[in-house]
N, C-alpha and C positions, 0 to 999 in steps of 0.2 A: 504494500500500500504506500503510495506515495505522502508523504507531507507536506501541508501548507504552511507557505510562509505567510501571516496577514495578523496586522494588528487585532489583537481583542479590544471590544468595548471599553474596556475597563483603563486600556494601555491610551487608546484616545480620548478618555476622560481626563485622565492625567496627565497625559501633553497637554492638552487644550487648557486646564488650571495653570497650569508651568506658564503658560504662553500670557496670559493673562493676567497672569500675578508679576510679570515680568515688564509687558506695556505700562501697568497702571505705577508702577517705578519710572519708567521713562517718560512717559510723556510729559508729565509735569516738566522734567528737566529741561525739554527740549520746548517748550513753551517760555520757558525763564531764557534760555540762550536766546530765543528768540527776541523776545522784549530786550533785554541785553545790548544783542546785536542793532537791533532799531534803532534805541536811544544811540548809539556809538558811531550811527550813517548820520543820523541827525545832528550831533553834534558837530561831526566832521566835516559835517557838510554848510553849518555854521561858520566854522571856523574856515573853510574854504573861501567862504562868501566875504568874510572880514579880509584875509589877506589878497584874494582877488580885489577888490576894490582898493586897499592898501599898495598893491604896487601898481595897477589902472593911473591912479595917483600921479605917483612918480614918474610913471614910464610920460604920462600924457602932460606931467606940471598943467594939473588942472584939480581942483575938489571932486573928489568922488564920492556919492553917499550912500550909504546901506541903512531902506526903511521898510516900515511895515508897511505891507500890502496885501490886501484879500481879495485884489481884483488882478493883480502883476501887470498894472499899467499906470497908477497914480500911489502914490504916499495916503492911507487911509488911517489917520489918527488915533491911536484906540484900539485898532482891534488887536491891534499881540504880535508879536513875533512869532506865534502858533499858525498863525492866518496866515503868514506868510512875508516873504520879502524883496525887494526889488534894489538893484546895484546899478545904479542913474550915475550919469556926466553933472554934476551940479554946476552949470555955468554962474549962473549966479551967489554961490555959494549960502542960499538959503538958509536960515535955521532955526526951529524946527527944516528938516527936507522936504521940499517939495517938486513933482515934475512939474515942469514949466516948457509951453512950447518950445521943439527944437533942443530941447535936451535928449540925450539919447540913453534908453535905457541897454546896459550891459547882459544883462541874465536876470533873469526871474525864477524864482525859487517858492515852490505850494506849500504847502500848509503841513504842519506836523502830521504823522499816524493817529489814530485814534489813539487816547489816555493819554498823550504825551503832552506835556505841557514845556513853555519856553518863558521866564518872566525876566526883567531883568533891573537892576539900580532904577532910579528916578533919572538919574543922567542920562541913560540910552533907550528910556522907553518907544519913542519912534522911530528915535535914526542916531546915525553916527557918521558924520562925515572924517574923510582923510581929504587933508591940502597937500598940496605939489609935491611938502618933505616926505609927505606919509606919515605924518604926526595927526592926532585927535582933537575935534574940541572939545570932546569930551574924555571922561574915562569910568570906567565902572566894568557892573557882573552880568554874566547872564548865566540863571541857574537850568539846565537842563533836567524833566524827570521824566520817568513813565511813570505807569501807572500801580508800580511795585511800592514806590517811594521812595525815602529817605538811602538807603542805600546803592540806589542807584543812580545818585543825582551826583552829575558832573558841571562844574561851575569854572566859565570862562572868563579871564579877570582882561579886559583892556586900558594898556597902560595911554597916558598920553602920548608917549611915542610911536604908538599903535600897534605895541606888542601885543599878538593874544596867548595868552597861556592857559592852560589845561590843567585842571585840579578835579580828582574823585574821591578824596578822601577828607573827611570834619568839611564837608559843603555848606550845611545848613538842615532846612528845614523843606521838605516833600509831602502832598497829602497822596497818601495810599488811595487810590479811587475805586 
């Protein structure tokens, strides 16, 4: 009589718990890298936006300004650097920034992921321009979070000389959403 090789019942009841007790371990992880990872494009891509406009500056000896925008075609007061933001030629060296005919916008940047929030100082709540040297008239933070919190919030400090620097450690304060 020949013999069969084939799982019993009882043998695919127990793979299938293994398997299962093994995802409900993972997934959680890979939801957290995820968030992680999102906040870490977003900040980067903050920080991109600052020193692109920081050497725009220089290269062009003209004001270039980084503001909030939730349309990516005019400086919209108020709505957050969440909404989004826009990297204008400021000919007129406006401030608060605003687009003004004949200025020309650089790049336009959308809006945060969902949960993510972007707030920043009283100094650069709409905008931040760079002049010719690539110096700031301002300087201040902008704290980045998802929706984990407090520990995942990275806080970018711009100096007046227009340096941005990156800090993820004793940032501040994040609401868990």
């Amino acid at each position: 009589m020949k013999r069969q090789n084939a799982f019993t019942l009882i043998e695919l009841m127990v793979t299938l718990a293994v398997l299962g007790i093994g995802l409900m371990i993972a997934v959680p992880s890979f939801v957290s890298i995820t968030r992680s990872n999102r906040n870490a494009t977003e900040t980067n891509t903050l920080i991109g936006a600052l020193n692109f406009a920081r050497s725009e500056a220089t290269k062009r000896s003209a004001t270039i300004s980084v503001c909030t925008s939730n349309n990516g075609t005019a400086c919209t007061a108020g709505s957050g650097w969440a909404s989004g933001w826009i990297v204008f030629v400021n000919t007129d060296a406006d401030n608060p920034a605003q687009v003004d005919a004949g200025e020309e916008i650089l790049r336009v940047y959308g809006a945060s992921s969902p949960g993510n929030t972007i707030t920043s100082s009283a100094a650069l709540d709409d905008s931040i321009n760079y002049n010719a040297s690539g110096f700031t008239t301002s300087q201040g933070e902008f704290v980045l979070c998802d929706n984990t919190g407090v520990g995942s919030a990275r806080k970018l400090s711009v100096t007046r000389i227009g340096r941005v620097s990156l800090t993820s450690t004793g940032v501040g304060t994040c609401n868990a959403q």
